[in-house]
Residue frames relative to the residue before (quaternion, step in Angstrom):
aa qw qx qy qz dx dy dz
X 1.0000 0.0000 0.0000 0.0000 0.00 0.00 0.00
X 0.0229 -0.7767 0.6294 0.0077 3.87 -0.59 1.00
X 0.6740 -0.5414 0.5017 0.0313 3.37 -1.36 0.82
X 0.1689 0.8657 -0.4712 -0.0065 3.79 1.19 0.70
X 0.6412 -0.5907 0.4714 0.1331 3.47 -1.40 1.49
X 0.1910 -0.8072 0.5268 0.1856 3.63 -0.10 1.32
X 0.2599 -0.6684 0.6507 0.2495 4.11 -1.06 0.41
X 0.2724 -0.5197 0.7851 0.1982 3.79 -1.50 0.42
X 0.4787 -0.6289 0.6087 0.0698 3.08 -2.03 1.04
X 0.0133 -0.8608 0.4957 0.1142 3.73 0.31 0.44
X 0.6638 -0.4521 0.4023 0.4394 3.96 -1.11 -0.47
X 0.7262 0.5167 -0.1069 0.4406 3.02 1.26 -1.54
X 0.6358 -0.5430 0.3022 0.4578 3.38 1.51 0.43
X 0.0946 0.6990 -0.6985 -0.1206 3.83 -1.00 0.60
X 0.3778 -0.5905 0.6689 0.2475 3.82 -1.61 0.89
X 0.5183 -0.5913 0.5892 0.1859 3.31 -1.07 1.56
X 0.0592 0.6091 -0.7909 -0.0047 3.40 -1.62 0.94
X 0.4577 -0.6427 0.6120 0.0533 2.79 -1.68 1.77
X 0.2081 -0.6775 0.7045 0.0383 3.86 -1.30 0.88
X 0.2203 -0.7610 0.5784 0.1944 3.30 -1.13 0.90
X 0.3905 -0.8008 0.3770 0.2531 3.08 -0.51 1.54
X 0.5150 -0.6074 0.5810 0.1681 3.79 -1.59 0.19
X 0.5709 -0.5557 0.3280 0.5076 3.91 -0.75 0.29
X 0.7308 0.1915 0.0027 0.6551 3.56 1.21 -1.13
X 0.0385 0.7225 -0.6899 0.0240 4.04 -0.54 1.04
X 0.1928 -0.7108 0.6391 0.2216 3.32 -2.04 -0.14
X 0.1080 -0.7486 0.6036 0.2520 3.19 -1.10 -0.15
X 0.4941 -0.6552 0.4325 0.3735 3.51 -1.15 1.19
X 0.7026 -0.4663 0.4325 0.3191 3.48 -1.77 1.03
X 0.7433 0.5162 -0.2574 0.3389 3.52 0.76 -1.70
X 0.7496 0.2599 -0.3432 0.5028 3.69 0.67 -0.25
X 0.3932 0.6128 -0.6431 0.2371 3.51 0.20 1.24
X 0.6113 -0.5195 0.4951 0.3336 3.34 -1.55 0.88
X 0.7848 -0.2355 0.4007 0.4100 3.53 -1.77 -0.64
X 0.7597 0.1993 -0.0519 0.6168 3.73 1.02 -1.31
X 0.6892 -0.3716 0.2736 0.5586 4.40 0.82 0.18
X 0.7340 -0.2344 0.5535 0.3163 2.29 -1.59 -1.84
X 0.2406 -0.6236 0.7251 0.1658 3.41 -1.32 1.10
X 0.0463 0.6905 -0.6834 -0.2326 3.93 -1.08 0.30
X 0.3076 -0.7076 0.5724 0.2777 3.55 -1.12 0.31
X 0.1959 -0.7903 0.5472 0.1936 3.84 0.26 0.66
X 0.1191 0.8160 -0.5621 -0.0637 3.84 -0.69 0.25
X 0.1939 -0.7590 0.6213 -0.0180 3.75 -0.84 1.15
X 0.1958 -0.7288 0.6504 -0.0864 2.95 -1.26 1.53
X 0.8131 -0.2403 0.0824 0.5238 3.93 0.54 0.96
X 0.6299 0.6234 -0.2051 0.4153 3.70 1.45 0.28
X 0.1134 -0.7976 0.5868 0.0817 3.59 0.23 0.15
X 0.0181 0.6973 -0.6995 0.1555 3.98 -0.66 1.85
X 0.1272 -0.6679 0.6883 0.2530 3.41 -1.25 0.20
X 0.0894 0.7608 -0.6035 -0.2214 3.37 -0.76 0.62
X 0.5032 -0.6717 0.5424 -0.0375 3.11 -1.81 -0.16
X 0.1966 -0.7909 0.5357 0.2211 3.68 -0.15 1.15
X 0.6261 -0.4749 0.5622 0.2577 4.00 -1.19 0.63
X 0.0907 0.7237 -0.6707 -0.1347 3.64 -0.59 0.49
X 0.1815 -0.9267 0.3080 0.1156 3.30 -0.81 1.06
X 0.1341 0.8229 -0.3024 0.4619 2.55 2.33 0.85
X 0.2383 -0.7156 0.6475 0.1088 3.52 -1.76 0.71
X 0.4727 -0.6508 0.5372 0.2540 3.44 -0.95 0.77
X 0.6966 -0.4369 0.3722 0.4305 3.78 -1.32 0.17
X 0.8649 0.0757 -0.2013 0.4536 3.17 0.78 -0.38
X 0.7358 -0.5110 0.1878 0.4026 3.37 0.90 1.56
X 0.4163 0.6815 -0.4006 0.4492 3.33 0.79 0.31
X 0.5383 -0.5431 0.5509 0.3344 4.47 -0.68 1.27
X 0.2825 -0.7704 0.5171 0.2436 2.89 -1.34 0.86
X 0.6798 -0.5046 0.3256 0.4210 3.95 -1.33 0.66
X 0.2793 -0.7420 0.6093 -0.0151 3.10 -1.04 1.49
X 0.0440 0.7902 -0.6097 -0.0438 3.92 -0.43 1.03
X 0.5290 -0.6826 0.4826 0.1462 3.32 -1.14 1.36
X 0.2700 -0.6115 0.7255 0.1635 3.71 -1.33 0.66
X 0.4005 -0.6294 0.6655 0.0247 3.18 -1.03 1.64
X 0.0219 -0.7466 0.6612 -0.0704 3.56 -0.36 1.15
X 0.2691 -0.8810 0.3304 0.2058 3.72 -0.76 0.85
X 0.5947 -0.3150 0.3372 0.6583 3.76 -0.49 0.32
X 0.8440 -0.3931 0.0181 0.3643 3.92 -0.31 0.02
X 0.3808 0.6809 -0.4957 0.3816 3.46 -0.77 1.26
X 0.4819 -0.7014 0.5065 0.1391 3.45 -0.79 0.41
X 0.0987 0.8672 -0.4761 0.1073 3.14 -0.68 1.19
X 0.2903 -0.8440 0.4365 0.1135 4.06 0.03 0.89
X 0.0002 0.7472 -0.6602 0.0767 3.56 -0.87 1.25
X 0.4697 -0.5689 0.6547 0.1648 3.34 -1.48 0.64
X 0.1262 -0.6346 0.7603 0.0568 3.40 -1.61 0.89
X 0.0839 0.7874 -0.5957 -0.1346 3.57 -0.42 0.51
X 0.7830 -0.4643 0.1821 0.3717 3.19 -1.82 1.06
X 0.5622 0.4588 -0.4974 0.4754 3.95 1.27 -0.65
X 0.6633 0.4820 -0.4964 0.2852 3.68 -0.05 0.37
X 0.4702 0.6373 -0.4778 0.3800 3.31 1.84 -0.02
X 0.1785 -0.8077 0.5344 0.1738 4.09 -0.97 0.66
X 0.9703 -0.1073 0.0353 0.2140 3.09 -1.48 -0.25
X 0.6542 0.5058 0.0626 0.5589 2.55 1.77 -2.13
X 0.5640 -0.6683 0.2897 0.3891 4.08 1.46 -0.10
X 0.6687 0.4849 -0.2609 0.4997 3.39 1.71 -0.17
X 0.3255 -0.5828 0.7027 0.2461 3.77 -1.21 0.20
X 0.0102 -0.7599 0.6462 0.0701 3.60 -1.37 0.78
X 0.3053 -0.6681 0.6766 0.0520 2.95 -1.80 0.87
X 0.2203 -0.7442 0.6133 0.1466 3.47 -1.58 0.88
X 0.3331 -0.7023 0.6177 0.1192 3.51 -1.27 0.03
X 0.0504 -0.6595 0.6287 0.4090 3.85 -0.62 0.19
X 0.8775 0.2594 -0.1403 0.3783 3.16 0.38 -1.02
X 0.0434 0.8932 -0.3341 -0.2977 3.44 -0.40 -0.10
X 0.2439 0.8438 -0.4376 0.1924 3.46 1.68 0.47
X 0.8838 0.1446 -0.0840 0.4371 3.59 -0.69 0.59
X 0.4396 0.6573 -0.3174 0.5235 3.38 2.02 0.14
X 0.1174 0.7039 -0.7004 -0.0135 3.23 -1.81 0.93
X 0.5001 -0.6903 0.4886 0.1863 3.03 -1.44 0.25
X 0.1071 0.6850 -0.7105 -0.1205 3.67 -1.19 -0.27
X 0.0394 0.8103 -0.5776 -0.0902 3.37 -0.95 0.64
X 0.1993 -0.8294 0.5214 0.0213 3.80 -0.54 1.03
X 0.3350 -0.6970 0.5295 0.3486 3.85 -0.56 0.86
X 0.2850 -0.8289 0.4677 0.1135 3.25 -0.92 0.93
């Protein structure tokens, strides 16, 4: 599990740094925007679904439903982490099935 490095969009332009992702990453609570996280998923000949952690409990205590982002074998695809995915512990997490040829960017949003 690694700890991925949030970036801030500015006017003046920001240069995009990719993060190789891990089966299970986080991102710290404190550098979320107003609405989370943008992630920028990129695929380089792999198909991963990944997936934001819900760290929520149902009424009757029961994880809450996690729906995968179909990321394709290569292409680029953008998902939102919002701040309800931050838990207990101060961090929002993200899975990965695969992570071969996969990177991240992740941008407070």
């Amino acid at each position: 599990m690694a700890l991925l490095t949030t970036q801030s969009v500015v006017s003046t332009g920001t240069t995009p740094s990719a993060q190789t992702p891990s089966a299970s990453d986080t991102i710290a609570g404190s550098t979320a925007g107003p609405a989370g996280w943008y992630v920028r998923v990129i695929t380089t000949g792999t198909g991963s679904n990944v997936s934001v952690l819900d760290p929520n409990l149902t009424a009757q205590g029961n994880p809450g439903t996690v729906t995968a982002l179909a990321a394709p074998a290569t292409g680029v695809r953008m998902l939102l982490v919002p701040r309800t995915a931050i838990n207990s512990s101060g961090v929002a997490t993200i899975t990965s099935s695969s992570q071969a040829g996969m990177t991240y960017e992740v941008y407070s949003a």
